[in-house]
Backbone of each chain as ProteinMPNN parsed JSONL, in Angstrom:
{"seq_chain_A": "XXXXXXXXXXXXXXXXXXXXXXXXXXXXXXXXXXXXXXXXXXXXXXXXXXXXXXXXXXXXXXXXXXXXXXXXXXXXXXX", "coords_chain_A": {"N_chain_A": [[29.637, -12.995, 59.476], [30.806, -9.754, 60.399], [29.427, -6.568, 59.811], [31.471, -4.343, 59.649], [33.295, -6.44, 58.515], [32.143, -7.019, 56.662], [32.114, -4.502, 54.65], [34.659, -4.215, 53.996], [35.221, -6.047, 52.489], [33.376, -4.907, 50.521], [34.19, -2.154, 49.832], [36.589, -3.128, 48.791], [35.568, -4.167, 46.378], [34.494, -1.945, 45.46], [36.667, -0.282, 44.662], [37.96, -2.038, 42.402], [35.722, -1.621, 40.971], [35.839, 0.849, 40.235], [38.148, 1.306, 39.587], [39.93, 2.815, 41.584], [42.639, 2.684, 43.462], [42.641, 4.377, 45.992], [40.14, 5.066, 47.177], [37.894, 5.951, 49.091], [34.966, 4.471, 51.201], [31.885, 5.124, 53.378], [29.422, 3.787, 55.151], [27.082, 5.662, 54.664], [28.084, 6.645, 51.899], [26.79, 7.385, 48.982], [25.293, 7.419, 45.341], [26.032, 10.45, 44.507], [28.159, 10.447, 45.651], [30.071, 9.198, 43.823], [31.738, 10.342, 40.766], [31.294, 8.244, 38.651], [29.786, 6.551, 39.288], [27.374, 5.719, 37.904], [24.316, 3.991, 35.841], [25.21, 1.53, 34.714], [27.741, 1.321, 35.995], [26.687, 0.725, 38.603], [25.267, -1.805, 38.087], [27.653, -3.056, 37.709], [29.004, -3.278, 39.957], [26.972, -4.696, 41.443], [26.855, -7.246, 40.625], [29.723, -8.302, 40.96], [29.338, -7.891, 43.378], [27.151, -10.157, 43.973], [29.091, -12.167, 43.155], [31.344, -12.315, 44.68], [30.018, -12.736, 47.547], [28.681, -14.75, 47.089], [26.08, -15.333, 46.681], [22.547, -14.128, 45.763], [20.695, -11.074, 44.377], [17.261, -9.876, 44.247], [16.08, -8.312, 41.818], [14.243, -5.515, 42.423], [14.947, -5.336, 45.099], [17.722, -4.794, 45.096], [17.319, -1.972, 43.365], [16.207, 0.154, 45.325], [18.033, 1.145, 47.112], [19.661, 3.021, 49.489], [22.237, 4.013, 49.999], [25.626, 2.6, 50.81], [25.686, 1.674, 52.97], [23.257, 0.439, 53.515], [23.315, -1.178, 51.578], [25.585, -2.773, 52.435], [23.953, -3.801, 54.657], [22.193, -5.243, 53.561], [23.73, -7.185, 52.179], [24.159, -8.557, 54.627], [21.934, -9.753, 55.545], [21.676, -11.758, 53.712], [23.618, -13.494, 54.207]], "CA_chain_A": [[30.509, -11.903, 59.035], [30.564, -8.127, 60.93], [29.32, -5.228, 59.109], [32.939, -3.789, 58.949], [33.983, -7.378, 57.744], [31.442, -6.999, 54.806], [32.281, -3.131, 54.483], [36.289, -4.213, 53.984], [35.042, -6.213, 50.982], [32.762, -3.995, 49.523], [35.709, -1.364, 49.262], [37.533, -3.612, 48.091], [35.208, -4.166, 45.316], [34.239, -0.55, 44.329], [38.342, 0.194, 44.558], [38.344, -2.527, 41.312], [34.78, -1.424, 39.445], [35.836, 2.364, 39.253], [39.48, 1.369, 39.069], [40.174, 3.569, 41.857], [43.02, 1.881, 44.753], [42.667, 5.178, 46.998], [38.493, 5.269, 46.614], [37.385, 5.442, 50.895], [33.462, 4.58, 51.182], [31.54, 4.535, 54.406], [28.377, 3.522, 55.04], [26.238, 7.086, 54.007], [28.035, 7.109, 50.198], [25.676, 7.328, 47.624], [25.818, 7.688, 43.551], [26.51, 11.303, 44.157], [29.079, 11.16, 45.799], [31.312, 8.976, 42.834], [31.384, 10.928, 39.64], [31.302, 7.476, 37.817], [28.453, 5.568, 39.309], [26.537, 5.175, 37.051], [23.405, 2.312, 35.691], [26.066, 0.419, 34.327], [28.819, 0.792, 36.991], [25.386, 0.005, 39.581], [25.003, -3.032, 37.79], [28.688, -4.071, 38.089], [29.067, -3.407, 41.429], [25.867, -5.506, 41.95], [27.46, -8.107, 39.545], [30.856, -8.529, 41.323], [28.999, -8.533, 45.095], [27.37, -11.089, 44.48], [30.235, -13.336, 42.934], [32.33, -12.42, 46.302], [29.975, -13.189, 48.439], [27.703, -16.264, 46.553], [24.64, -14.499, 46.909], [21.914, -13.759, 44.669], [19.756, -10.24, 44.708], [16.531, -9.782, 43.529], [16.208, -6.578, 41.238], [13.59, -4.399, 43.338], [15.726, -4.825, 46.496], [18.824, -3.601, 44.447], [16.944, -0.714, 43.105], [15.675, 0.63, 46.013], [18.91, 1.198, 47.695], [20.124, 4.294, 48.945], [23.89, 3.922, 49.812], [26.384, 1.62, 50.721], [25.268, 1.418, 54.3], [22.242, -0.814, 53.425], [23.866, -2.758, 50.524], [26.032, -4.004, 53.236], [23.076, -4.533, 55.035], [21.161, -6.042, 52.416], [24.469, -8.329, 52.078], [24.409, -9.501, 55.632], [20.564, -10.446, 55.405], [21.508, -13.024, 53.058], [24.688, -13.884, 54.224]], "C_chain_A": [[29.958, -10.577, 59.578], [30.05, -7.661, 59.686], [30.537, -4.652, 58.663], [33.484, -5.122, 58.164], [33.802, -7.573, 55.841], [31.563, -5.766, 54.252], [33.938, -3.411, 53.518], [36.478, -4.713, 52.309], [34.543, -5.711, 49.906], [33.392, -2.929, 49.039], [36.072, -1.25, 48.475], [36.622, -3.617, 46.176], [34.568, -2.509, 44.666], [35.468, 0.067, 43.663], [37.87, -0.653, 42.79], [37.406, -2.283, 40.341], [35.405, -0.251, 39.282], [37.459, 2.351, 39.254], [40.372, 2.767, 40.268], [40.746, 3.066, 43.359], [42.785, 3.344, 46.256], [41.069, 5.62, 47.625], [38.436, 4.584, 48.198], [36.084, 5.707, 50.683], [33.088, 4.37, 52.299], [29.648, 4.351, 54.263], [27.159, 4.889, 54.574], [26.75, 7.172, 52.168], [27.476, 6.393, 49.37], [26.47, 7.593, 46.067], [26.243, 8.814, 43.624], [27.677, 11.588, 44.608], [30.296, 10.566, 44.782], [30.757, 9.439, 41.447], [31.156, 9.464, 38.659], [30.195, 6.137, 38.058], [27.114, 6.119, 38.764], [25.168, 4.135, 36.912], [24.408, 1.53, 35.47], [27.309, 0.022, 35.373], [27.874, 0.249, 38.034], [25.267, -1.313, 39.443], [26.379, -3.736, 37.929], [28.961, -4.279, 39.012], [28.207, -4.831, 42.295], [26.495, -7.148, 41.75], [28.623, -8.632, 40.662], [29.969, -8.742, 43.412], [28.037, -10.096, 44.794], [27.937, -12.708, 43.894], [30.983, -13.215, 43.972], [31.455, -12.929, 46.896], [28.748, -14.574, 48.024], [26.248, -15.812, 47.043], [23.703, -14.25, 45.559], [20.555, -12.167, 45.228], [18.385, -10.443, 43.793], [16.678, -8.161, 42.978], [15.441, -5.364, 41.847], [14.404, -4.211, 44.369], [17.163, -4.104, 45.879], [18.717, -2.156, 43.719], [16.787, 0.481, 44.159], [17.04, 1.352, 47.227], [19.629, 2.195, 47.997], [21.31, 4.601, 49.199], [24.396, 3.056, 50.186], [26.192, 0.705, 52.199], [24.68, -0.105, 53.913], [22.239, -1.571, 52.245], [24.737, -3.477, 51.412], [24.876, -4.791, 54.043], [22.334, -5.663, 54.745], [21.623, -7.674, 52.085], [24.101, -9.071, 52.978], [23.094, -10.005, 55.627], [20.695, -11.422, 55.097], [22.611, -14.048, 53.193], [24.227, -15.536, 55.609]], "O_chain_A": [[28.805, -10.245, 59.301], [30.209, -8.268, 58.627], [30.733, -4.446, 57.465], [34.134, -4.89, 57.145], [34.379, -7.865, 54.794], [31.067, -5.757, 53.125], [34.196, -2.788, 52.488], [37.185, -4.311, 51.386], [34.908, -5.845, 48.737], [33.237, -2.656, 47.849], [36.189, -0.367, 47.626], [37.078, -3.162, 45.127], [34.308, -2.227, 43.496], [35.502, 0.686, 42.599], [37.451, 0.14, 41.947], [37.655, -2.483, 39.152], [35.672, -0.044, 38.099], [38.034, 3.387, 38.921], [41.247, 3.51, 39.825], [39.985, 2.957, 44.32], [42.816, 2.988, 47.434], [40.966, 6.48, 48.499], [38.71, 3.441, 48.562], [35.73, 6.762, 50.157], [33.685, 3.413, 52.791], [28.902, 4.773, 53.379], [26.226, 4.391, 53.945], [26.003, 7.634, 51.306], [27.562, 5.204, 49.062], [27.636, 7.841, 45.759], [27.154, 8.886, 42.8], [28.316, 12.587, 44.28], [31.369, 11.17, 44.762], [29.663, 9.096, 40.999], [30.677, 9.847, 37.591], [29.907, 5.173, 37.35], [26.167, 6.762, 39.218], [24.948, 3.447, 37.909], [24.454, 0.606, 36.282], [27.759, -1.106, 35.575], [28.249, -0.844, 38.458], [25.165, -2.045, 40.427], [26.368, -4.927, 38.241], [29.257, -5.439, 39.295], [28.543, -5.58, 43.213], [26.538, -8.009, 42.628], [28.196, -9.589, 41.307], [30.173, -9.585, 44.285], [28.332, -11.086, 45.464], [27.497, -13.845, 44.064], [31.429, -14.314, 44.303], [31.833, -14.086, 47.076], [28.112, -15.171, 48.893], [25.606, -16.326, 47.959], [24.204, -14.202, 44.435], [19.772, -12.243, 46.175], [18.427, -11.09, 42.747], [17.19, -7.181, 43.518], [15.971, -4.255, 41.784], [14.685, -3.056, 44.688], [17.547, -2.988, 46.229], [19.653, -1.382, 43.517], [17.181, 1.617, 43.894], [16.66, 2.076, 48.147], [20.374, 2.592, 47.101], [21.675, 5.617, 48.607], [23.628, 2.11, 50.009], [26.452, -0.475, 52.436], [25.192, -1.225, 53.938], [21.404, -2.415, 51.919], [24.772, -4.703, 51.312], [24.793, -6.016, 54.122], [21.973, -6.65, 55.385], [20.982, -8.705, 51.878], [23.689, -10.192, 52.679], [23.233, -11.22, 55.767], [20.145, -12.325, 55.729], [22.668, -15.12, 52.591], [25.116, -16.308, 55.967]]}, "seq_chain_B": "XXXXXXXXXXXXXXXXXXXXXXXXXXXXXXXXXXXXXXXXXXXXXXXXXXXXXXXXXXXXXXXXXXXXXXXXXXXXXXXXXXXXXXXXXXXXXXXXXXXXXXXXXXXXXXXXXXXXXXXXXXXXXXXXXXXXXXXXXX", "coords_chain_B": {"N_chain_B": [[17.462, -13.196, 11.518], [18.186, -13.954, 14.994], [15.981, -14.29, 17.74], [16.261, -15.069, 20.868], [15.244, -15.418, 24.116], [16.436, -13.96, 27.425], [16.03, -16.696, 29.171], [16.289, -18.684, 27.532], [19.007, -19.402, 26.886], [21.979, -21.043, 27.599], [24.772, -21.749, 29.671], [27.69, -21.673, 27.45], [26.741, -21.958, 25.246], [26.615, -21.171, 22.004], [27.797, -18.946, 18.732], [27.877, -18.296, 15.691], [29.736, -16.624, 12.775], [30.47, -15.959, 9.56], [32.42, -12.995, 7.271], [33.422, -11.61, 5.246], [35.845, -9.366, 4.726], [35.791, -6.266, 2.555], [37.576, -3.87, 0.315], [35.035, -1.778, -0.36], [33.966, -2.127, 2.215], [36.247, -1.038, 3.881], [36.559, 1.741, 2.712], [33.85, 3.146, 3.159], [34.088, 3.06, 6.014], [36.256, 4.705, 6.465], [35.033, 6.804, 5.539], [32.978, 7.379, 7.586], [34.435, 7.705, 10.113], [36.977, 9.719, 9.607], [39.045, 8.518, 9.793], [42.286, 8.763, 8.185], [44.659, 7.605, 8.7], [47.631, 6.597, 7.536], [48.497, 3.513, 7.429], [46.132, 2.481, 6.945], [45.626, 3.169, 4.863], [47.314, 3.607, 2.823], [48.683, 1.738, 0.384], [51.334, 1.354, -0.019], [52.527, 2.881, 2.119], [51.691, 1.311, 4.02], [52.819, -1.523, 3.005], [55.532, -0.713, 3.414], [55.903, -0.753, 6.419], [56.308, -3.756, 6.354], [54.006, -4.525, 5.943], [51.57, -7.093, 4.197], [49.65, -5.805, 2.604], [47.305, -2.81, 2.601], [46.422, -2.535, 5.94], [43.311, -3.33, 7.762], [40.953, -1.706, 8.95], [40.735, -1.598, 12.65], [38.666, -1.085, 13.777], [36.905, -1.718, 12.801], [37.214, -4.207, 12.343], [36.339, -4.834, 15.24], [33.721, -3.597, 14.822], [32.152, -6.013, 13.986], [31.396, -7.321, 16.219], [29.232, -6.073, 16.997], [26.974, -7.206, 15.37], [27.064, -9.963, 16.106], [26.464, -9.396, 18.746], [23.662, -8.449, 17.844], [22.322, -9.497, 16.321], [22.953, -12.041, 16.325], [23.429, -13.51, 19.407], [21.853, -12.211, 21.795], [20.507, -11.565, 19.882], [18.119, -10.208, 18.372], [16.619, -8.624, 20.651], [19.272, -7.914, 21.897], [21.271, -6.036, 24.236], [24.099, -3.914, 24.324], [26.376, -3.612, 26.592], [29.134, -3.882, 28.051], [31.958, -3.712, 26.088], [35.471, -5.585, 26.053], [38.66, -5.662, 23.974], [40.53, -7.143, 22.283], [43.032, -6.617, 20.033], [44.521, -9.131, 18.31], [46.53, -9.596, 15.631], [47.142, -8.302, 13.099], [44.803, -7.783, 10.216], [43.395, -8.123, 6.644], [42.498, -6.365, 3.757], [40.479, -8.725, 1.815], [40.166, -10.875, 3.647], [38.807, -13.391, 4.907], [36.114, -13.526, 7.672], [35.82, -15.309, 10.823], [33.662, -15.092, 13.046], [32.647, -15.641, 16.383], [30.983, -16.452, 19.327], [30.551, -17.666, 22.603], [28.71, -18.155, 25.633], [30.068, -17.43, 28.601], [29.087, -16.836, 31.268], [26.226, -15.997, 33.3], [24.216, -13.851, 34.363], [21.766, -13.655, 36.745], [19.901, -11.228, 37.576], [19.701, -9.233, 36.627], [19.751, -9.95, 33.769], [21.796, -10.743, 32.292], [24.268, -11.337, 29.61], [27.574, -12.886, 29.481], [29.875, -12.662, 27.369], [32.338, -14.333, 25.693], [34.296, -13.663, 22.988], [35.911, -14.813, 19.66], [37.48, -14.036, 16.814], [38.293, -14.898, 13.801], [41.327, -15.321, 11.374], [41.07, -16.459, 7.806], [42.723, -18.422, 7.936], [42.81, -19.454, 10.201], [43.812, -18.537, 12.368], [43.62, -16.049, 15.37], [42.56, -13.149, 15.379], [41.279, -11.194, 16.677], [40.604, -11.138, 20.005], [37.388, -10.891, 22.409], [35.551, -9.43, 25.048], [32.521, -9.757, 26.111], [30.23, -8.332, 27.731], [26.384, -8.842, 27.694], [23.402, -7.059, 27.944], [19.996, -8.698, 27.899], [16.763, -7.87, 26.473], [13.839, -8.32, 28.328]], "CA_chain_B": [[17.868, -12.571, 13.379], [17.66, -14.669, 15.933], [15.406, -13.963, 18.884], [16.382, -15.72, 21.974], [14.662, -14.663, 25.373], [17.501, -14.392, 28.823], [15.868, -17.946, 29.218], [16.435, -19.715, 26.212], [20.456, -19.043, 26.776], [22.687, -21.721, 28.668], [25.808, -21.499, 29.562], [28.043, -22.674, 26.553], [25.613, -21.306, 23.735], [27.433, -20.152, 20.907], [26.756, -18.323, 17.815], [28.894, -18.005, 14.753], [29.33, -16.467, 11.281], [31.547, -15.196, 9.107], [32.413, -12.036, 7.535], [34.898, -10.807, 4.327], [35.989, -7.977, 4.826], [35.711, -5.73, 1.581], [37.818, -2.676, 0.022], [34.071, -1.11, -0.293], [33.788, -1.886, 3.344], [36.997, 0.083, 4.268], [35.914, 3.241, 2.352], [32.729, 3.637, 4.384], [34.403, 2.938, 7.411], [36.871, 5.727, 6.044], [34.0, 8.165, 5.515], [32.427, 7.769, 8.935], [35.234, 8.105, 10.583], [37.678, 10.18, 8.805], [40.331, 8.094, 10.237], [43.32, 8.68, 7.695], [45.662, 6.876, 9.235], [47.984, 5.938, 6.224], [48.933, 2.243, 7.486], [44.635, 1.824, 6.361], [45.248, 4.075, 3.595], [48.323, 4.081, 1.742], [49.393, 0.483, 0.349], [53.091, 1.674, -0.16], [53.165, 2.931, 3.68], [51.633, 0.026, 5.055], [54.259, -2.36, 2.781], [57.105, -0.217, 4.478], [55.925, -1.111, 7.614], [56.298, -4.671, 6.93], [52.367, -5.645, 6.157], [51.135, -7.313, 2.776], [48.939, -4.61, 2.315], [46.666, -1.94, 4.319], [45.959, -3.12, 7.302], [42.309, -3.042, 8.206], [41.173, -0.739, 11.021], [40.783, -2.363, 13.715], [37.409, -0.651, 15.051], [36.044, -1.998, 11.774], [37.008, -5.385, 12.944], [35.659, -4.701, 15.988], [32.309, -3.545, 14.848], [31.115, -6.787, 13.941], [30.771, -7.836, 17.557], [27.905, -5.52, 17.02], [26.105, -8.194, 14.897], [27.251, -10.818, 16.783], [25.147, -9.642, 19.701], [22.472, -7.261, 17.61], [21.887, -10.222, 15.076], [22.578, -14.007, 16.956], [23.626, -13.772, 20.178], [21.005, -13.322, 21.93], [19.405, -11.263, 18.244], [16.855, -8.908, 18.625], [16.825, -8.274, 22.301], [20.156, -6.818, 22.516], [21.572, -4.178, 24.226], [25.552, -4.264, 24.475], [26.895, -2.983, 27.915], [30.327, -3.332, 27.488], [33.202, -4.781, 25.145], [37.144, -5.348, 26.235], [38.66, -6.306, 22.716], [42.725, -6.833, 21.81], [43.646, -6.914, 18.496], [46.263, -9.559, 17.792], [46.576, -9.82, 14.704], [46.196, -7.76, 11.299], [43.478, -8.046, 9.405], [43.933, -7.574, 5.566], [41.535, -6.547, 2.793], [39.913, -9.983, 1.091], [39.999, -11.368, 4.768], [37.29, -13.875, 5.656], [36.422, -13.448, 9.321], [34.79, -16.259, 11.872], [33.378, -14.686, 14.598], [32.17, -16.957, 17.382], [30.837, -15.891, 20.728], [30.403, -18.613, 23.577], [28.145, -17.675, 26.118], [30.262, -17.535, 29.569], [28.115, -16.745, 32.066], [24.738, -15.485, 32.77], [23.666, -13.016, 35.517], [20.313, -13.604, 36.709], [19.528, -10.022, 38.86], [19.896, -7.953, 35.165], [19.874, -10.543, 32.515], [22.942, -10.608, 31.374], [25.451, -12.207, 29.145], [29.092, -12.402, 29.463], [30.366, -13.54, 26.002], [33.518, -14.57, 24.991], [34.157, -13.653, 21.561], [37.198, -14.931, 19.168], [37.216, -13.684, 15.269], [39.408, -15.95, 13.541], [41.027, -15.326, 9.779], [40.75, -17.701, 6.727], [44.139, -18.971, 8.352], [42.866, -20.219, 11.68], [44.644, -16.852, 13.238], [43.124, -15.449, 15.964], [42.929, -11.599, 15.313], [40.866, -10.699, 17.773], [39.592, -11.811, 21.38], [37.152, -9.813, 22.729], [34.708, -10.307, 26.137], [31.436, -8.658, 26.437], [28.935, -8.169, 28.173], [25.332, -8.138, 26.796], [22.031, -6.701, 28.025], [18.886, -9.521, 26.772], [15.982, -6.932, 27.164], [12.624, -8.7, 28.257]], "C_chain_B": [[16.984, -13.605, 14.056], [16.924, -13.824, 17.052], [15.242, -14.378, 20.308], [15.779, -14.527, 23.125], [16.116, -15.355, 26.544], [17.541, -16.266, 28.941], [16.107, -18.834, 28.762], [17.751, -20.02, 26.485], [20.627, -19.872, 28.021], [24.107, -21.437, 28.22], [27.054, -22.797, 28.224], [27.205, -22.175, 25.107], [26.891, -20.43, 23.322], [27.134, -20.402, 19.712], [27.667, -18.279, 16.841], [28.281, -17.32, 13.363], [30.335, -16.008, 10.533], [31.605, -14.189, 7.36], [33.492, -11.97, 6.137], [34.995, -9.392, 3.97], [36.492, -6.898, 3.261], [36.787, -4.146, 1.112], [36.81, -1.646, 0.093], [33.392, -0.441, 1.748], [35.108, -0.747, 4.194], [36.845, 1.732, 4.154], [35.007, 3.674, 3.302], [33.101, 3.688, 5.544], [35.276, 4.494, 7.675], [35.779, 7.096, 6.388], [33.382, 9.027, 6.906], [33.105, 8.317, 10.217], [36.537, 8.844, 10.864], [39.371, 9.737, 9.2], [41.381, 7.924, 8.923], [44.554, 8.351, 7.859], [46.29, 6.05, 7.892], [48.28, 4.286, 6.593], [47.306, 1.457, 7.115], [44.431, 1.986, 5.137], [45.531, 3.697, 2.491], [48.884, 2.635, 1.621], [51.111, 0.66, 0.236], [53.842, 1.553, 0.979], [53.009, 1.392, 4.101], [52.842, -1.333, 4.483], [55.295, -1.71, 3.907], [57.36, -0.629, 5.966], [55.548, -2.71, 8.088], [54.59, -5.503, 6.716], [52.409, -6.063, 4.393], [50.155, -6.757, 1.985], [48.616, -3.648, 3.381], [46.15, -2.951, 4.662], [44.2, -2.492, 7.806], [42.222, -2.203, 9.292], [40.376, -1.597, 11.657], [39.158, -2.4, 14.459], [36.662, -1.751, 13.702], [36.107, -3.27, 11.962], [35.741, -5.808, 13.802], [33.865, -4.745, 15.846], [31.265, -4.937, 14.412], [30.998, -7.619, 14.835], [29.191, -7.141, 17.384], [27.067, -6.432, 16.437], [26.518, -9.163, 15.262], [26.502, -10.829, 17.789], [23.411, -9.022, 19.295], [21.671, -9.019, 16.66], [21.489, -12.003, 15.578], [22.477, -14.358, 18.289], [23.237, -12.56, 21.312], [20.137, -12.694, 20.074], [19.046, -9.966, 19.022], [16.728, -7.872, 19.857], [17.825, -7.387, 23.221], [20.707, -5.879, 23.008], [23.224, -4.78, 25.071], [25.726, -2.998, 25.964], [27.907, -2.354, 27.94], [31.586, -4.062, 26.752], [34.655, -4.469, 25.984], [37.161, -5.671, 24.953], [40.636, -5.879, 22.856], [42.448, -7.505, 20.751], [44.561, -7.574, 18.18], [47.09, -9.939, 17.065], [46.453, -8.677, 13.342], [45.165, -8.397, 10.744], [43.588, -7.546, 8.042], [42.55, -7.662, 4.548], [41.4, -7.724, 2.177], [39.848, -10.834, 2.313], [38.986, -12.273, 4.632], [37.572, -14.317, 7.099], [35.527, -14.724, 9.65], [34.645, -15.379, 12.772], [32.826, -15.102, 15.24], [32.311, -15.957, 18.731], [30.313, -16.98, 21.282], [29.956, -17.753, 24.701], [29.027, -17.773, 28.143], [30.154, -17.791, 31.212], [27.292, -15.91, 31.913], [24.707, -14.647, 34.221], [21.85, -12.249, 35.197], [19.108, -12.048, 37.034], [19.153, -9.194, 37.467], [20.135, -8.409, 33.936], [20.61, -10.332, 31.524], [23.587, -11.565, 30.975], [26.644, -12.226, 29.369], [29.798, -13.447, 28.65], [31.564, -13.625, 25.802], [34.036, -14.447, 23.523], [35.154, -14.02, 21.211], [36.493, -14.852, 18.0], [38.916, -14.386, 14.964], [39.405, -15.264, 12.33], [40.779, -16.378, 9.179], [41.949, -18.638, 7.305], [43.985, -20.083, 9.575], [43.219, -18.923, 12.643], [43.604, -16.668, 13.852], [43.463, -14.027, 15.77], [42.534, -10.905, 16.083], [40.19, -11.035, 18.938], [38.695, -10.635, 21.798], [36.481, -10.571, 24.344], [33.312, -9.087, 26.339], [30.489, -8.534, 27.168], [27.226, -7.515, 27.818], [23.986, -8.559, 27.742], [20.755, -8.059, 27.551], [17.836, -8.521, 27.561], [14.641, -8.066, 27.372], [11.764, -8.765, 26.911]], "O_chain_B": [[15.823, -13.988, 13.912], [17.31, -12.67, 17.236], [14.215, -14.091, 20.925], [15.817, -13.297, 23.074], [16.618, -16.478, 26.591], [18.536, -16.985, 28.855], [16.198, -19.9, 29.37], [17.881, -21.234, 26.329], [19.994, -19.77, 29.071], [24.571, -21.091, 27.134], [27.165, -24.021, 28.161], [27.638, -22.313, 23.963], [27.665, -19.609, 23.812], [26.534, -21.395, 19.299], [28.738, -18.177, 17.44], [27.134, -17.324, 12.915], [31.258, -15.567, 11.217], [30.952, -14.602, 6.402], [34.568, -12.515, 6.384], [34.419, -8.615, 3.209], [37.697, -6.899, 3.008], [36.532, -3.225, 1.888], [37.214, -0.56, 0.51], [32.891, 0.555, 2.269], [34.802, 0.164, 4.964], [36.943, 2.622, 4.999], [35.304, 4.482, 4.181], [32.447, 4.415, 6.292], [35.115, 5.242, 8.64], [35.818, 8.003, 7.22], [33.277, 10.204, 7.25], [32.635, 9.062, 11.077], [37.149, 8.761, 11.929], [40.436, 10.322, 9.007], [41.341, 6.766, 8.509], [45.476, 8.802, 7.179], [45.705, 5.134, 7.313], [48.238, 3.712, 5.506], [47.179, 0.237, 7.015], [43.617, 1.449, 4.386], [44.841, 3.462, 1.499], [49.521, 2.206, 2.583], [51.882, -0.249, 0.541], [54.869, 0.926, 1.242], [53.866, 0.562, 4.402], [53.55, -1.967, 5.265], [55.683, -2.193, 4.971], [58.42, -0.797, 6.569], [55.006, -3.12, 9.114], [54.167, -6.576, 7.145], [53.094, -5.49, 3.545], [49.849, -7.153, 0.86], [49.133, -3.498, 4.488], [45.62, -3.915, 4.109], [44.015, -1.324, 8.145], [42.996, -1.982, 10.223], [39.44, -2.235, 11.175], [38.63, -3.196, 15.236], [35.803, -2.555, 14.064], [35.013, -3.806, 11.783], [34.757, -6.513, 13.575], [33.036, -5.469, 16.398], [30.036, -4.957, 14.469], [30.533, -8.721, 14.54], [28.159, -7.755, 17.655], [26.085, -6.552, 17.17], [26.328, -9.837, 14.249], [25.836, -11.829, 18.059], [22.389, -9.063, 19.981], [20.472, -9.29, 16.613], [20.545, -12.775, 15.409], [21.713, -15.262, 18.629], [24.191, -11.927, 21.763], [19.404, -13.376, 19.358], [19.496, -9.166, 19.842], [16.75, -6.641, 19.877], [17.73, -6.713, 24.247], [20.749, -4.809, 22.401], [23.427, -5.621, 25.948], [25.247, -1.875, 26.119], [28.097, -1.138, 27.906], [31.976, -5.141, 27.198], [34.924, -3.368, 26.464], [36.09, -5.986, 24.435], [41.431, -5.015, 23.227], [41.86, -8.565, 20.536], [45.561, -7.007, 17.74], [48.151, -10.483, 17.369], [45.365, -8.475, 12.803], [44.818, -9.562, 10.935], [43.921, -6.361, 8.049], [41.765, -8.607, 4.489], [42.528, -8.024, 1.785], [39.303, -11.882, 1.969], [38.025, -11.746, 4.072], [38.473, -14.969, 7.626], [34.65, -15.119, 8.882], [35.639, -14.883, 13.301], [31.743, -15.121, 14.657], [33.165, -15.145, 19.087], [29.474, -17.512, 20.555], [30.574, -16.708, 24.905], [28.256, -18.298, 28.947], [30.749, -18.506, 32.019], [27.219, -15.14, 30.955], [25.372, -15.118, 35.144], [21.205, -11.452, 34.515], [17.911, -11.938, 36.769], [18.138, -8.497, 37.495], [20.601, -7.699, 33.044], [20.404, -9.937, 30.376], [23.67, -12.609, 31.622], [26.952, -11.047, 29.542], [30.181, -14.577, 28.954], [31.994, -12.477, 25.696], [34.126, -15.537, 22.958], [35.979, -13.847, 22.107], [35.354, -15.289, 17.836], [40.018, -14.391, 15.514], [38.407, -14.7, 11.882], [40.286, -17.323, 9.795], [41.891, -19.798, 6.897], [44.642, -21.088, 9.848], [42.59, -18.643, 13.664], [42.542, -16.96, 13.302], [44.623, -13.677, 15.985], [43.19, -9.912, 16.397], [38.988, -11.245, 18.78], [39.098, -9.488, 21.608], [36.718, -11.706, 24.757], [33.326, -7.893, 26.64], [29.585, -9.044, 26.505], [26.869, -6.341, 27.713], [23.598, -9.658, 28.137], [20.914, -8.23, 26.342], [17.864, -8.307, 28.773], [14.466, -8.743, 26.36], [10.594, -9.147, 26.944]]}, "name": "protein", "num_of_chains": 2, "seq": "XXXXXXXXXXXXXXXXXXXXXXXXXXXXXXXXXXXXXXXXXXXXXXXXXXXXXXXXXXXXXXXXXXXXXXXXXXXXXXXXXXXXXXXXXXXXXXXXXXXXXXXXXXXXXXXXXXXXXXXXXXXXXXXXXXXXXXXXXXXXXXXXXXXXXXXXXXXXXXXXXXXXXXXXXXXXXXXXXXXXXXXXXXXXXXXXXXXXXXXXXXXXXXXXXXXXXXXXX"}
């Protein structure tokens, strides 16, 4: 799976945690840039990637994370 | 209080207890929340509108998910994330509740629960489904 392939889904899944169908992310957005990420929306996000893609994270590598860039990254590692 | 650790918990674990809901318990609920909503209040209104008395409030239902995950499921450990809950039912003073949570799934990354709750009346009735998600702290 591309980077944009795993980008298209990850979208897709922030569009349904913050409930938001018009919500465009590229690889640089961070927590500041959505007023609603949150620990708890962090953790759903985390939650819902990896039920899409059958994956499992460990919790230091999901901490450490500083935008969406290298959570796709992080995806395709394990993909 | 139970004390289950993330570990202890398989999928399918469930917790029960049940619950009668009190005129004493309405008052306090009253107090804290100054919800005056006459269909909790006023037995006359709430007849008019069709019930066999006041109608419980609903959050007050609700709140005993809180000892459902603070008390059995997992106990001690708890820390509630987040609840959906629909009400589908009334709930009437002298009530006795079941409340049962089945453990759904588990998420290993942040040790979590994702409970299924149903509160049943003395009837069998389902009054309320809920789904939650709960915290087990280390």
């Amino acid at each position: 799976m591309t980077h944009e392939q795993i980008m298209e889904k990850v979208q897709q899944i922030f569009r349904e945690v913050f409930d938001d169908d018009s919500l465009v992310i590229t690889d640089s957005t961070n927590s500041s840039d959505i007023e609603d990420w949150d620990s708890l929306e962090h953790i759903a996000l985390v939650v819902s990637m990896e039920k899409e893609f059958d994956l499992k994270f460990d919790l230091k590598e999901v901490n450490e994370l500083a935008n969406v860039g290298e959570m796709v990254d992080l995806i395709a590692s394990k993909l | 209080m139970n004390e289950y650790r993330y570990e202890d918990i398989r999928i399918g674990h469930k917790e029960s207890f049940t619950v009668t809901l009190t005129e004493e318990m309405m008052a306090s609920f009253k107090d804290i929340t100054k919800d005056v909503n006459p269909l909790h209040n006023d037995e006359e209104y709430a007849r008019s509108k069709g019930h066999r008395g006041r109608v419980a409030f609903g959050m007050l239902t609700a709140s005993f998910l809180s000892t459902l995950a603070g008390v059995y499921l997992p106990g001690k450990r708890s820390l509630i994330h987040e609840v959906k809950i629909k009400f589908a039912k009334p709930v009437y003073i002298g009530d006795t509740l079941t409340v049962e949570g089945i453990v759904e799934e588990k998420n290993d990354t942040y040790s979590l629960l994702m409970v299924k709750v149903t509160i049943r009346n003395g009837d069998g009735d389902k009054v309320c489904r809920a789904k939650m998600q709960i915290g087990v702290d280390s």
